[in-house]
N, C-alpha and C positions, 0 to 999 in steps of 0.2 A: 515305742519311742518314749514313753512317759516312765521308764523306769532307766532310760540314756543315763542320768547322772548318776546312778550308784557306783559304776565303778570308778571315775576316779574319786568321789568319797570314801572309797576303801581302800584304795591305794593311798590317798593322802594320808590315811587314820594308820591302816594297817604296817607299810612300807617302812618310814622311819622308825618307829621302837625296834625292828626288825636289824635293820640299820646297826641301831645304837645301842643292841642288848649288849654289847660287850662291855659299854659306858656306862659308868654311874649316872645316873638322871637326878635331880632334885627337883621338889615339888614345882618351884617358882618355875623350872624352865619345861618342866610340861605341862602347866597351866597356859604358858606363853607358847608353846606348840602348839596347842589345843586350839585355844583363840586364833591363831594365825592360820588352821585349817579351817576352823567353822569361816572365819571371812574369806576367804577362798572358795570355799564351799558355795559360799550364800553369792559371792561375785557369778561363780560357773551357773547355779541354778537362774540368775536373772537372765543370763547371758542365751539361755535356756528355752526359758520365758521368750523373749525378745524373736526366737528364731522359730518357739510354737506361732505366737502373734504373726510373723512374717511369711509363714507358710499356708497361714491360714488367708489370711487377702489374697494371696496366689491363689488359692482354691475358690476361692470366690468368684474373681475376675473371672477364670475359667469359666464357672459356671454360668456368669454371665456373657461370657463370648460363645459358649456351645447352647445357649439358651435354645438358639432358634436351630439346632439339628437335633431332633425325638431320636434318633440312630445312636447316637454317645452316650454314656453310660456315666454320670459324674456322682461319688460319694463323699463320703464326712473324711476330715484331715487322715483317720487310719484306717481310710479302704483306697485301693488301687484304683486308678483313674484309667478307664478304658479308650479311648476315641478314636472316632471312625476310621477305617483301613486308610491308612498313606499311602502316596503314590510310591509303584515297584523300584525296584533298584532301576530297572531299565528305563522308567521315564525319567527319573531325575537326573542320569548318564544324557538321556538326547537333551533335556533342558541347558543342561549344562554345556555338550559342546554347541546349541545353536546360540547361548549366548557367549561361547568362546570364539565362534563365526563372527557372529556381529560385531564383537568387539576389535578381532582381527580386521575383518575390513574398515571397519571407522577410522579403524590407525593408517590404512592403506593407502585411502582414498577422502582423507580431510584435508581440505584448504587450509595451508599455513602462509601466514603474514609476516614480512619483515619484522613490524612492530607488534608480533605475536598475539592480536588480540582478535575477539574472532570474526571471522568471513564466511558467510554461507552465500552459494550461487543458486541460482534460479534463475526461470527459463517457461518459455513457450515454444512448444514445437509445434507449429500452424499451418496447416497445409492446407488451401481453398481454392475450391475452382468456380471461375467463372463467368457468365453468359451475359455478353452487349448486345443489344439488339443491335444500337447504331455505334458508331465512334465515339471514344469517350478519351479525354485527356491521358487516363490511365488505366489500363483494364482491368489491372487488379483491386485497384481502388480508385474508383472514379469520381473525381467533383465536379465536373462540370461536363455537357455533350457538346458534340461537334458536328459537321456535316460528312458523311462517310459510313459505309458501311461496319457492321458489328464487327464482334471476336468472342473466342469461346477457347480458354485453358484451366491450366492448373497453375497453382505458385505455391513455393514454401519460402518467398523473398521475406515473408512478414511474420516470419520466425524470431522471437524475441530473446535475448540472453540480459541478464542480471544480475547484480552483484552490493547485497546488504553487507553493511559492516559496522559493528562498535566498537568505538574505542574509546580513551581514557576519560576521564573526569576530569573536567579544567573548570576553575573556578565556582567549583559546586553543582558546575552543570556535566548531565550527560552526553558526550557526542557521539552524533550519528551522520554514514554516509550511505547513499546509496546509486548506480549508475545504470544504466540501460541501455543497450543497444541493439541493432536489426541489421535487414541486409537488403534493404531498399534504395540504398544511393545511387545502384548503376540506372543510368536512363530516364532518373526522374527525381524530381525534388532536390536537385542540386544545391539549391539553397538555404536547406536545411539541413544539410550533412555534405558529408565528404563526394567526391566525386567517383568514387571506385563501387566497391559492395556496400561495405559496412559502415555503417551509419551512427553516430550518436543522436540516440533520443533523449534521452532527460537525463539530468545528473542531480543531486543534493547533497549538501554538507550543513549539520545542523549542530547547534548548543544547545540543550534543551533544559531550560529549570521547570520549575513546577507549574509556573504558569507563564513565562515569557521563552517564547525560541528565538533565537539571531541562526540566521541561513543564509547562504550562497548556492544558487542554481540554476543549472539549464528547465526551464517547462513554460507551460503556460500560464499566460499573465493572472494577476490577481482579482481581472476581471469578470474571469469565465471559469470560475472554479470549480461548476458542473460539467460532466461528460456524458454525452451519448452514448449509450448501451450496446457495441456491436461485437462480436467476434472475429466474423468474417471482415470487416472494414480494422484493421489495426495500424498502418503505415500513416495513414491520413483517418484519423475518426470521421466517423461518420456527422454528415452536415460540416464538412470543412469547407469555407468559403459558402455556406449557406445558412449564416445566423450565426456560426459556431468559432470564437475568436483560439482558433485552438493552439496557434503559432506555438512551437519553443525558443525560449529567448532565454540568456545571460541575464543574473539579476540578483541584487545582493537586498537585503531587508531582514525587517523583525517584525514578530507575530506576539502579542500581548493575550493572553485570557482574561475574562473577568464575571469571576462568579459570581452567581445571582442564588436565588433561592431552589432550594432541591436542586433539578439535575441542568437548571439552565443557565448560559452564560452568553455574553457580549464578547466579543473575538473583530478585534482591531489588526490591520497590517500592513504593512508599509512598504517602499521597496524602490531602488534605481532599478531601472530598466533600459537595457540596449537594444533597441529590434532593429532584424533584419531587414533589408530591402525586396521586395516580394519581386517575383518572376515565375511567367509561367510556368508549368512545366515543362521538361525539356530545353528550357530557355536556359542560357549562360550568361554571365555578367563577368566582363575584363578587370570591373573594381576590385579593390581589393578593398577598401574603407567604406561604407555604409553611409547613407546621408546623415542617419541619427549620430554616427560619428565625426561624421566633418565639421558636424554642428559644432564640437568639440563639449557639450552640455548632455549628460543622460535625461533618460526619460526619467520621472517620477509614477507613481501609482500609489496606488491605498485603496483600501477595503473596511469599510465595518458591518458588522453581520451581529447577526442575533439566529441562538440556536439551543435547541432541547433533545435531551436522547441520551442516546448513542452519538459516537462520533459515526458520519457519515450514514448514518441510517435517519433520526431524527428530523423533525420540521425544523428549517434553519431558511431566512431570509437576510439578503444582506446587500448594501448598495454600493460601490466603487469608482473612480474618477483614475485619467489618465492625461496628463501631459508632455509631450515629449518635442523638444526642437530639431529641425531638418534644415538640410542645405545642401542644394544640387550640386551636381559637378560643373554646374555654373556660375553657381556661388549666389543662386537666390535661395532665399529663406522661405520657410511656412511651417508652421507650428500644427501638430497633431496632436488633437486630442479626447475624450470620450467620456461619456457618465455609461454606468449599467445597472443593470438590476440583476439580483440572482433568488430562486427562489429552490425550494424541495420540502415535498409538502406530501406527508401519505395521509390517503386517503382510505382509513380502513384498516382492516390486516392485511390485504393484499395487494390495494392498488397504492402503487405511487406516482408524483406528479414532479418532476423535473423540467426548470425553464432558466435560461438564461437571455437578456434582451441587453440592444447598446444601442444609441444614437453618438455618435461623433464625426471625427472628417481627419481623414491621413494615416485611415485604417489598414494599408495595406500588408505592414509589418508585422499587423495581430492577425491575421488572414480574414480580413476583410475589402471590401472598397473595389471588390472586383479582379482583383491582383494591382490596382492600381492605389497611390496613396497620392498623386497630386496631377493639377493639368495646366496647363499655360492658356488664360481665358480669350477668347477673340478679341483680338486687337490690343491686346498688353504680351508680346509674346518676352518683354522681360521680367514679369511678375510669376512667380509659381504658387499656385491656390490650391492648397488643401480639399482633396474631394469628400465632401459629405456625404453621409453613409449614415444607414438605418439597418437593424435589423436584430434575428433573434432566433431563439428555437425553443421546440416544447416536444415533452417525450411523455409515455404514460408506460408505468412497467405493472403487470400482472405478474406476481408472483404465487399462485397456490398451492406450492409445495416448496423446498427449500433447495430439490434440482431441478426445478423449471420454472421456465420466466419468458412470457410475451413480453419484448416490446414494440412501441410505434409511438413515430416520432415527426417532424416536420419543421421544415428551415428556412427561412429569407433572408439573404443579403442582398441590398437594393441602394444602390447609389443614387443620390439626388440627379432626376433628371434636368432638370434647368444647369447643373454645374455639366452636362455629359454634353448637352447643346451648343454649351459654352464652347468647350474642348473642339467640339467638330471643327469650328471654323478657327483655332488657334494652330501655330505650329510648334512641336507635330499633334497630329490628330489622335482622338483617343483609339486605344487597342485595348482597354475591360472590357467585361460584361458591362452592362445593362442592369441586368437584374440576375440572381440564380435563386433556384429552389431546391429542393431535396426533400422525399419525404420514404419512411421508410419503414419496414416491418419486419420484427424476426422472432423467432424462437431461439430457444438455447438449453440444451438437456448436459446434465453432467451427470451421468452414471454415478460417478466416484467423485472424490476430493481434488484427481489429478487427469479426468478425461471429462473431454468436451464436447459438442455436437453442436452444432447451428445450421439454419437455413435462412435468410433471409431474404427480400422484395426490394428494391429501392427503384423510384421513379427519379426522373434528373428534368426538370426545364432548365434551362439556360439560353435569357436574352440578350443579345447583341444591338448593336448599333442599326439604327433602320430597321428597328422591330422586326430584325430576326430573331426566328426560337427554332431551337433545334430542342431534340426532344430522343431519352436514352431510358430502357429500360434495362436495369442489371439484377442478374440472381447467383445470388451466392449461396456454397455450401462451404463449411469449416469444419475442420477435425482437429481439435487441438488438444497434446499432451502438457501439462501445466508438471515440471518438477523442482 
């Protein structure tokens, strides 16, 4: 390689006089030939230069990339570079049609959008069966016991489907949606979804900047922004109507961050809120307009928290308020409202500590207050009084590996007695509980990223009116595909 330029220096030198032996030459114009080959010359030789220098970093780099294989063989710029055997003609043939596979089907089988932007679906495939001892509201997921003999099946009612989606940048923010649905509506929880199968669970629609989001959604209030850990319990989370304000509700608001030093921040949020009228299960309602509607006034809410980490892993405590105005089909008034606490606190590498608490009154639309949110007091039967309500839950999750996790957990929601006395002798008389509890325990193994396993325990008291308790043991298995 280091003798590359001679030939066209002897082409340049030799070629033209060659040329022009037939032509008189004169001194001046081959000293001006001359010069104009040596600057040619001396151009080609850098040019030269420039492509030794550039071959030689390449051999370098090499050598620092094959550093760590002793099997390769790497020499100075004029010895041949040997390295280790390549894969056969025949592996890089199958590499090649399983990424012409893959690529086929992606084309095949991708979710396309009107507004072409993208859509990926997700999903729970859940199938659990399971053992009442006694009567329970619902057998697949049960809140509250009754008087009556058990039941023992399977269900894959609380099979989940979902659907992320982003799309365009409006005003410097990014939006995002996301929807949920199940197929729990026939036969129970009427009031929170359609009357057929399929059910809407949560929905979202969000703006997101850097550190302010504006959203509109279906879910739970701003109050109760922790969840109980279950798999087998998905239709109704576990501790519902037992400390656990889990309701889904309509509800438009903004979420502020505010950074603090290293990784912690203050996280403010706001929101009108429409809740639902609560009914039992099984129970039906001819209204079509909501009390918190007739009021013709939304609810309000707010939250402010303090938090460090991770988002949702991290210690984060944070306090919240809820006021909302009511009006019967009577057309009295009572005003619903709530303070809470929320806390998530690890304890450790492994353990964590999850609680959410509330005191208010005309909770029934967050799911609390016994299914009931107000009563007509003895002897004022045209006054309607807000039922006060107390209550809360607390979970503890062992994690010591990152596919396994105990938890256990414990619930009360407990209406003010003196307002449930009142009720008795008003008309009509009270139909809540009294009191409910719930306390429960599970495991949960996930082999994979996209299977699941669970067994859990769950004990149920539920008090009635004239200190009755009935009393339900339920045990769940779960099998679930996540894709």
């Amino acid at each position: 390689m280091k003798h590359a330029w001679t030939v066209p220096v002897l082409v340049t030198l030799v070629l033209p006089p060659m040329l022009c032996a037939q032509t008189p030459e004169t001194p001046q114009d081959r000293l001006k030939r001359l010069s104009t080959a040596i600057a040619q010359t001396q151009s080609q030789m850098k040019a030269y230069e420039q492509q030794l220098q550039e071959l030689q970093k390449q051999v370098d780099a090499l050598q620092k990339e094959l550093g760590n294989h002793p099997s390769e063989e790497v020499a100075g710029p004029s010895q041949v570079v040997r390295p280790a055997p390549a894969d056969t003609t025949e592996e890089i043939q199958e590499r090649q049609a399983i990424a012409e596979s893959q690529i086929a089907t992606h084309e095949q089988t991708k979710v396309e959008t009107e507004s072409k932007y993208p859509l990926r679906l997700t999903g729970l495939i859940l199938l659990n069966g399971f053992i009442n001892t006694h009567r329970v509201d619902d057998a697949i997921a049960p809140t509250y016991a009754l008087n009556g003999d058990g039941s023992t099946g399977l269900s894959v009612r609380q099979t989940i489907l979902g659907f992320d989606a982003t799309g365009p940048h409006l005003l410097g923010a990014e939006s995002h949606a996301d929807l949920r649905v199940d197929f729990f509506a026939n036969g129970s929880q009427q009031t929170y979804g359609a009357s057929g199968i399929l059910r809407l669970r949560t929905a979202h629609a969000s703006l997101v900047w850097e550190k302010t989001e504006a959203f509109f959604a279906q879910d739970r209030s701003l109050l109760a922004p922790n969840v109980p850990t279950s798999l087998v319990s998905t239709a109704q989370p576990n501790l519902s109507w037992s400390g656990d304000l889990w309701t889904w509700n309509p509800q438009i608001g903004v979420r502020q961050r505010i950074p603090l030093k290293s990784s912690q921040r203050l996280e403010v949020a706001a929101a009108l809120l429409d809740v639902q009228d609560p009914l039992l299960p099984n129970a039906t309602s001819s209204s079509t307009v909501t009390r918190a509607e007739r009021s013709r006034w939304p609810g309000l809410e707010g939250r402010i928290g303090y938090a460090s980490g991770q988002q949702d892993e991290g210690p984060a405590v944070g306090v919240g308020g809820y006021f909302g105005p009511h009006r019967t089909s009577e057309g009295y008034r009572f005003n619903a409202w709530a303070i809470s606490g929320d806390l998530r606190l690890p304890m450790g590498r492994y353990v964590q500590l999850t609680s959410n608490v509330y005191r208010g009154a005309g909770l029934g639309g967050l799911g609390g207050g016994g299914y009931v949110d107000y009563f007509y007091p003895a002897g004022k039967d045209d006054v309607a009084q807000a039922l006060n309500d107390a209550g809360g839950w607390i979970q503890f999750k062992f994690r010591p590996v990152e596919r396994l996790q105990f938890n256990a957990g414990y619930g009360i929601d407990n209406p003010f007695a003196a307002d449930i006395r009142s009720s008795l002798a008003g008309t009509p008389s009270y139909t809540g509980l009294s009191k409910n509890r719930d306390a429960f325990g599970n495991v949960i193994v996930s082999p994979s990223k996209y299977l699941e396993f669970s067994l859990e325990y769950r004990r149920l008291w539920s008090n009635y009116v004239n200190n009755v308790l009935r009393l339900s043991d339920a045990i769940g298995l779960a099998a679930g595909y996540r894709f």
